[in-house]
N, C-alpha and C positions, 0 to 999 in steps of 0.2 A: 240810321237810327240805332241798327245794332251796336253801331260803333260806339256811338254816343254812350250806351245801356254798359258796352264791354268798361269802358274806360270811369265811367261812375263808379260801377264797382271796383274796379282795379283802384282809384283814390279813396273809395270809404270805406269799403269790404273787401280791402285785400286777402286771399287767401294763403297763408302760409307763409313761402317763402316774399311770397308779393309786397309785401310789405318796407321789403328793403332793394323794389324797383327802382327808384330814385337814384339807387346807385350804380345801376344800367347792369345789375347781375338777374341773370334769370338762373336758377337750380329747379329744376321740374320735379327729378325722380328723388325724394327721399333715403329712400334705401339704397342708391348707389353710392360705392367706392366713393366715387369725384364729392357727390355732396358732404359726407362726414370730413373727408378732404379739407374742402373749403370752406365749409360753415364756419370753421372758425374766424379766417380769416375776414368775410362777411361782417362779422359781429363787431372785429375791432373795426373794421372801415365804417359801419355803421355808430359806433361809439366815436371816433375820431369826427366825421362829417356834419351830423346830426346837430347842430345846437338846440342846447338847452333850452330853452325860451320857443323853440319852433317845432309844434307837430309835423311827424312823418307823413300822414295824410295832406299838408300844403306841398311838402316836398315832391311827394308823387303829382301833385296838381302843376307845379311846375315841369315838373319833367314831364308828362301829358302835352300839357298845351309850349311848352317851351322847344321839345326836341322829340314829339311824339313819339317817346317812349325808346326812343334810340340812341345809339352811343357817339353815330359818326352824323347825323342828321339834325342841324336847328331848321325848328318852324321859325319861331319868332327869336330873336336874338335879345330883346329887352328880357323877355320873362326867361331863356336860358341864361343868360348874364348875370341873373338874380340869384340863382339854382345853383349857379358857380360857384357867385360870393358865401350866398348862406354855406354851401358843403366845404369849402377851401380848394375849390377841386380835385377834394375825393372822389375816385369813381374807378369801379369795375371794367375793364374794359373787355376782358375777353378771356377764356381757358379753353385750352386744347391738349390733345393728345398729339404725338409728334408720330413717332415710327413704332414703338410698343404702347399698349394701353396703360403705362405706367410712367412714361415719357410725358410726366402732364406739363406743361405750359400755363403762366398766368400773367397778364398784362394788367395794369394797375395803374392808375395817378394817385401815387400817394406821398409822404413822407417818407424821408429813409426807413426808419424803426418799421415801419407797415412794409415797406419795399421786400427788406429782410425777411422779415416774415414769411410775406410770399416763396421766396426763393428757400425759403429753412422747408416752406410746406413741398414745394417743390423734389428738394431733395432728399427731405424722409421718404416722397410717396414713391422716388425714379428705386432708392435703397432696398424697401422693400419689395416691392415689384421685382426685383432683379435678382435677390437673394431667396423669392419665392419660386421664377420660377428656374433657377440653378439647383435649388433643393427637389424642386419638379424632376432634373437633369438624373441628378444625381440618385433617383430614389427608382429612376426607370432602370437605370444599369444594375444599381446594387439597393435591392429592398430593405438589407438589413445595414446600412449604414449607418454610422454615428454621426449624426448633424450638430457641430455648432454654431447656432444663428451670430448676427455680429457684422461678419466683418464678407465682402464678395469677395475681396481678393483671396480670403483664405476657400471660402467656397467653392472659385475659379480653380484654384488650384486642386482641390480637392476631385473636383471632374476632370479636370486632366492627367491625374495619377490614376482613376476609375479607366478614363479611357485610356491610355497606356499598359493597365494591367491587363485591359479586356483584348487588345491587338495581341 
């Protein structure tokens, strides 16, 4: 029965991010990194999938009783079949972190131009994470350095002339 009560809500009265469940992305924490990350790209998969003519709340009903609510799992194969066609086989598959928490990973069924995207979100967020924490590196050896953000290789190199002067 809870279940029932859970999954009502999640098709009528999505909360928040819920709304673009259908797209088998779940974002919980708001205020994290990964979500400003990825919302955008959210937004265009949800622009891209969504026809015009069809509420988001049917879409959740289908992905509900279609694939209970999951990315690799069909219930019923007629009503995810449907949930297919209507989105074109748009769909979030999956993001992680790899070996640093800036190492994010995104798995996607989309269009090229959306593919891209991903992989652009990808490499701005691996850029920054890397050049943050090099600047991290660099500020522990020498406090009063002169940081120019940009570029890691120049960064890299800039911590290997710190630690060279410091031997």
């Amino acid at each position: 029965m809870k279940q029932m009560i859970d999954d009502f809500k999640y098709i009528f009265f999505p909360s928040g991010f819920e709304k673009y469940g259908y797209l088998g992305c779940h974002l919980i924490n708001k205020d994290s990194k990964y979500f400003k990350a990825l919302y955008p790209l959210v937004l265009a998969l949800d622009y891209e999938a969504k026809p015009k003519y069809c509420p988001r709340w049917f879409l959740r009903l289908l992905h509900v009783y279609g694939c209970d609510r999951s990315v690799v799992r069909v219930v019923n194969w007629r009503i995810y079949n449907l949930l297919d066609r209507l989105t074109k086989g748009i769909m979030f598959m999956d993001w992680k972190t790899k070996w640093h928490d800036y190492d994010l990973r995104i798995s996607i069924y989309a269009p090229k131009h959306l593919q891209d995207l991903a992989e652009d979100i990808e490499g701005g967020f691996y850029n920054r994470g890397k050049q943050e924490e090099l600047v991290e590196e660099i500020k522990r050896l020498d406090p009063e350095a002169s940081i120019i953000w940009g570029s890691i290789k120049r960064l890299e190199k800039q911590l290997e002339e710190l630690k060279d002067k410091n031997l």
